[in-house]
N, C-alpha and C positions, 0 to 999 in steps of 0.2 A: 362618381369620381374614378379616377386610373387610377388603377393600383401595382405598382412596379414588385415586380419577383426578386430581389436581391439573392443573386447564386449563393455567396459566400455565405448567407445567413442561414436558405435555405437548408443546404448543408453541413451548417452547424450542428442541428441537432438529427440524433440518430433518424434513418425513418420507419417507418411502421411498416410491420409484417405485412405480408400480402389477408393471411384473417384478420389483421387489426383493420386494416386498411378496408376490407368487405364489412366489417363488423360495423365500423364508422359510415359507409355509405348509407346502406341500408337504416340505419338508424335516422340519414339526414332525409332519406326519401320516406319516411314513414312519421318524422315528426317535423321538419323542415330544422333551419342552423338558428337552432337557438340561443348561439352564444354568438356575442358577436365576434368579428374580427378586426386584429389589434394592427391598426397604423401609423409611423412614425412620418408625419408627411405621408407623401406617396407609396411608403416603402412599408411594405406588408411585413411585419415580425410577430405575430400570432397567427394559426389559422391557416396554416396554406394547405395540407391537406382537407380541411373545410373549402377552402375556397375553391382548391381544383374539381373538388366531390360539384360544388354548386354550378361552377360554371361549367361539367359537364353536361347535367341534369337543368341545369337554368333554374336553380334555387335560386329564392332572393335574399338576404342576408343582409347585418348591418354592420358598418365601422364606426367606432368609436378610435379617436386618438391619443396617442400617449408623446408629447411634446417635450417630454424632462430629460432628453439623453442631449449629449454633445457630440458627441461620433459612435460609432459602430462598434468599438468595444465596449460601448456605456449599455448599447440595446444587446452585445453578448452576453453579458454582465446578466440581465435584466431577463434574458430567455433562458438563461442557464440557472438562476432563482427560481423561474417561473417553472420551469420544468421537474426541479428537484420537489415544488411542494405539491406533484402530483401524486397517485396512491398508484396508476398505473404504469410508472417506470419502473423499471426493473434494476435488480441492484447493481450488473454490471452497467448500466446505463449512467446510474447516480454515480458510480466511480470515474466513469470516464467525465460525467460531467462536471464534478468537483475540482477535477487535474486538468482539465481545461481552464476552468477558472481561476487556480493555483498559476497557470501558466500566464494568462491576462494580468494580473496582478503580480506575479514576480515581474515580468516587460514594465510593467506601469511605475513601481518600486527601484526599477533599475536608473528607468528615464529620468526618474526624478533625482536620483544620488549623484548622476552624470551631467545634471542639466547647469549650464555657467553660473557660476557665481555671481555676475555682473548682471542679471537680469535687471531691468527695474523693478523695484518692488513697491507695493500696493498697500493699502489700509486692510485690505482682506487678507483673512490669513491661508495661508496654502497649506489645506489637509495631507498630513503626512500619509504616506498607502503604506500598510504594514499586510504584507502579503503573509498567506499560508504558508507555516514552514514543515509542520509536525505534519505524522500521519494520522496522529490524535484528533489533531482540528482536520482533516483534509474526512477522515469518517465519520465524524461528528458531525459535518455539513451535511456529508449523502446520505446519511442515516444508517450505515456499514459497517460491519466490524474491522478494525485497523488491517487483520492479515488479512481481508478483500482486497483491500486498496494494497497491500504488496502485489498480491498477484495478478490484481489489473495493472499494476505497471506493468509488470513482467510481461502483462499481454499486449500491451500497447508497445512496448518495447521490442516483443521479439517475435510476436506471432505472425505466420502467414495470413495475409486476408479473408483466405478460405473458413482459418481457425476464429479469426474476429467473428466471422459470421455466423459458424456456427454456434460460439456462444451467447451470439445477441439476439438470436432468435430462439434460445432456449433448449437448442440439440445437445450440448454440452454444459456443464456445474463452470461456475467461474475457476474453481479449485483444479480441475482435471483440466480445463484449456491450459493453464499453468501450466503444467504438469507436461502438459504437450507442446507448449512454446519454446522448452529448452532444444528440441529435437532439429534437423535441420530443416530447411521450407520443405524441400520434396516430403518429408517422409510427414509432415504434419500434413500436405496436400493430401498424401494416400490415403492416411488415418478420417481425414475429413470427407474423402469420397467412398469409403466403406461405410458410413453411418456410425448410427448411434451407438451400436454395440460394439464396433472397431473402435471408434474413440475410445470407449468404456476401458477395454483391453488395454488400449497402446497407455493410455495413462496411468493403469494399473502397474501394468510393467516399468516405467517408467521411476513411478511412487518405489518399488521393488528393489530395484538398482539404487534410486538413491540411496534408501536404508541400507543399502547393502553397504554402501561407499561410507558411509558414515558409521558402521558398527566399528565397536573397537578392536583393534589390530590384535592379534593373539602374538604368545610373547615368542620371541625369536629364538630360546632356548630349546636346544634339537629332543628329538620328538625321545631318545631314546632316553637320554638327561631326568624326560619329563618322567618318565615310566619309573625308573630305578630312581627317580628321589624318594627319600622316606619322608612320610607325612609328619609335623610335627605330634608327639602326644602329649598327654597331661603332666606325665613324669619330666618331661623336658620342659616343658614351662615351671616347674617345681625347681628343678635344677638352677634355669635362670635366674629366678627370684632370689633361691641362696645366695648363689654368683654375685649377685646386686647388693646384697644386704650386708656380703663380708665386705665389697669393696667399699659401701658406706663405713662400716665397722674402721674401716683400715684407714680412711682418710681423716675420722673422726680423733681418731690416735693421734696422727700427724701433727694435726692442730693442737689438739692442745701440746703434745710436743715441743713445737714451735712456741708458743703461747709460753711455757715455760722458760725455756731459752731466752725470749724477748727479757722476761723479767730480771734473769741474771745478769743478761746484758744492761740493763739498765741500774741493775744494782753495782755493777763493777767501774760503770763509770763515772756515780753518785761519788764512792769510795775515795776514785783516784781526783776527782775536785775539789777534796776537801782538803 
């Protein structure tokens, strides 16, 4: 059969290292493709690094079909499952693969809230999409801890490509690409062409500065104020405490003062009613 390369899909998912990539060949020439490859119709959605490895080499190989999708976001859907429950993706892969799929499904949930009122409607019931909202559920899918998934946004949001790559092939922590995506494109470029140890660096400094921005402000009272205040001692907490206990003392007085008064007042007017 022909087997058609779909770009969009191809590209879907990240691709393998140049050693992943040898690691897999080598494996097909020494044991031939023992898994087969997955066809939607014509349209290759499993398997294209197997398949390109074969038809270099002229492996022979099998397809098996997978007929249950509706369009191409049903086989996104379905390669983005398929890839999370491998043991060999790495965690920023399963992050970016999860907010992918977040992304499929909020579009999917949209369409549907927007879609006319006036449709016909059918004896089938139309499955409501409740798409990913939390970062709870979007880590819980990839199998990552929630502040991963901040920080691959952040990376997916702000990094140069350079910085994407280095941390998908493992030269950089998901944590320190972060770290490094706030910075502008140039300077995350340089930081990424001085290697692994420059990264290390530029993200350490980075970490540095933030803590520094975030410590708390010391107090505006001039420096000289600070020096010639006298500390409080124990004699002056002794003192307050007196202070306290006369002015309870004084108010207690009042009251019943007052409390008195009320009663003559009430007794004078008993008096004049009778």
């Amino acid at each position: 059969m022909s087997i058609i390369i779909h770009d969009a899909l191809r590209a879907y998912i990240d691709p393998l290292t140049e050693h992943e990539f040898a690691a897999l060949e080598r494996s097909l020439l020494t044991e031939g493709c023992r898994d087969a490859l997955v066809c939607w119709g014509d349209v290759l959605i499993d398997g294209h690094n197997r398949y390109a490895i074969c038809q270099r080499h002229q492996i022979p190989f099998n397809v098996i079909q997978n007929n249950q999708f509706n369009n191409i976001e049903d086989v996104q859907l379905w390669m983005i499952d398929n890839h999370l429950a491998r043991r060999s993706v790495s965690d920023f892969q399963r992050g970016m693969l999860a907010l992918r799929k977040k992304e499929i499904m909020l579009a999917r949930a949209t369409e549907q809230e927007t879609a006319p009122a006036d449709v016909e409607t059918t004896d089938v019931a139309v499955p409501i999409i409740k798409t990913t909202q939390s970062r709870q559920e979007i880590a819980r899918a990839a199998g990552i801890s929630s502040n991963a998934v901040v920080q691959i946004e952040k990376i997916q949001r702000a990094a140069a490509p350079e910085l994407v790559g280095a941390v998908r092939d493992g030269t950089i922590s998901i944590s320190a690409a972060a770290a490094i995506a706030s910075l502008p494109d140039a300077e995350q470029r340089t930081a990424v062409a001085g290697g692994r140890k420059e990264l290390q660096q530029v993200a350490r400094q980075v970490r540095e500065k933030i803590r520094e921005q975030r410590a708390p402000k010391t107090s505006s009272q001039p420096k000289e104020e600070k020096e010639n205040a006298v500390p409080a001692t124990a004699s002056d907490a002794v003192h307050s405490q007196q202070d306290l206990l006369q002015q309870i003392a004084t108010l207690k007085s009042e009251n019943i003062r007052l409390n008195e008064e009320l009663v003559q007042l009430k007794a004078a007017l008993a008096a004049a009613g009778e």
